[in-house]
C-alpha positions in Angstrom: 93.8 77.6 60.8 90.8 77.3 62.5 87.2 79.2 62.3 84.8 80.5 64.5 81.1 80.9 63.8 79.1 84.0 65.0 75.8 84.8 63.5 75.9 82.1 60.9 78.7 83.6 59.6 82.3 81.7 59.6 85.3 84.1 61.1 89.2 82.3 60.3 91.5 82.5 62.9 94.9 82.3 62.8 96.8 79.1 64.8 96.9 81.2 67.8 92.8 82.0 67.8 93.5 85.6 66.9 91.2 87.1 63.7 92.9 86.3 60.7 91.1 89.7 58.7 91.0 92.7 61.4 87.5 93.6 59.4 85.6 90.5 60.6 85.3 92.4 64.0 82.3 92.9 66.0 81.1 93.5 69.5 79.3 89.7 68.6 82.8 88.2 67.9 84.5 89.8 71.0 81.9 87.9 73.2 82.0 84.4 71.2 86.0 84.8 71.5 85.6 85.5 75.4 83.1 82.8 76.3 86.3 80.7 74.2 88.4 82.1 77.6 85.9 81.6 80.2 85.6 85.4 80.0 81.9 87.7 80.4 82.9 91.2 79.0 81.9 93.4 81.5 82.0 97.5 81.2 85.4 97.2 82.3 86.6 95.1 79.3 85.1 97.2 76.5 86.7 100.2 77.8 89.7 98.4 77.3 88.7 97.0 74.3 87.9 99.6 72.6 91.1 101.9 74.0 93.0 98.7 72.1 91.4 99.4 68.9 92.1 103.2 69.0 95.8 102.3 69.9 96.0 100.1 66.7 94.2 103.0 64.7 96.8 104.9 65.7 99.9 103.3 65.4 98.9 100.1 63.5 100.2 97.5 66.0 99.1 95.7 69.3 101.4 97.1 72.3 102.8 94.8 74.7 101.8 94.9 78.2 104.2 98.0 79.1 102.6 100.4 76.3 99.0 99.2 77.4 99.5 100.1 81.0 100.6 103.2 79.9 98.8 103.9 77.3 95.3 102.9 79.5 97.3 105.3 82.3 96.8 108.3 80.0 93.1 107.5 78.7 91.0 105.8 81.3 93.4 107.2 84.8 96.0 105.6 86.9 93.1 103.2 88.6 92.6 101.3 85.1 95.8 102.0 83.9 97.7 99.3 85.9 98.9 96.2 85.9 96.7 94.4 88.8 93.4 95.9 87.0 94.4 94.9 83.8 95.7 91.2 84.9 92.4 90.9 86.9 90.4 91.7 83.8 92.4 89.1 81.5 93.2 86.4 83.4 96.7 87.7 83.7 97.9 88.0 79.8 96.8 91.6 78.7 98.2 92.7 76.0 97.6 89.3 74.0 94.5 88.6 75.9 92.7 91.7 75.2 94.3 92.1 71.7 92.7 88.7 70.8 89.2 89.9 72.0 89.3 93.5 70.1 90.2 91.4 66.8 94.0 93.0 66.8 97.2 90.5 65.7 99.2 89.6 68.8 101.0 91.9 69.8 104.8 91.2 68.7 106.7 91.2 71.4 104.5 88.4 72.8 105.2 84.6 73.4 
């Protein structure tokens, strides 16, 4: 297990680099955890983002790349909801990608 400091404050992290507790969340911890993957969080990610955390709200689990397409699809349109846009925006893992950087567990079906 391994930590990550934001704000002074120390955030554990699982082996993988996913939150350990869902509640240490913050917009200041998804930008620390995407500088980590050479990432700047654009517009374009947050909506994403923050479509992952209503998903998880909703059915209490990280979807794997299929369910995020089309679950993206139905919210933000067919132009965001696909898999070139999403790829683009995380560096071509999604669903664990994005689920690392809105503080969600890996998503299950995911190596």
């Amino acid at each position: 297990m391994s930590t990550l400091t934001v704000n002074g404050q120390d955030i554990a992290l699982d082996k993988d680099g996913y939150l350990v507790k869902l509640d240490d969340w913050s917009a200041d911890v998804a930008r620390v955890l995407a500088e980590r993957e050479s990432i700047e969080l654009s517009a374009d990610h947050w909506e994403v983002l923050e479509l992952l955390r209503q998903f998880y709200a909703e059915y209490q689990l990280s979807p794997a790349t299929r369910p995020l397409i089309k679950y993206t699809a139905l919210k933000l349109g067919a132009e965001k909801g696909n898999s070139p846009h999403l790829n683009r925006l995380f560096n071509g893992t999604p669903a664990k990608l994005a689920a690392k950087l809105a503080g969600l567990p890996k998503p299950t079906n995911c190596i």
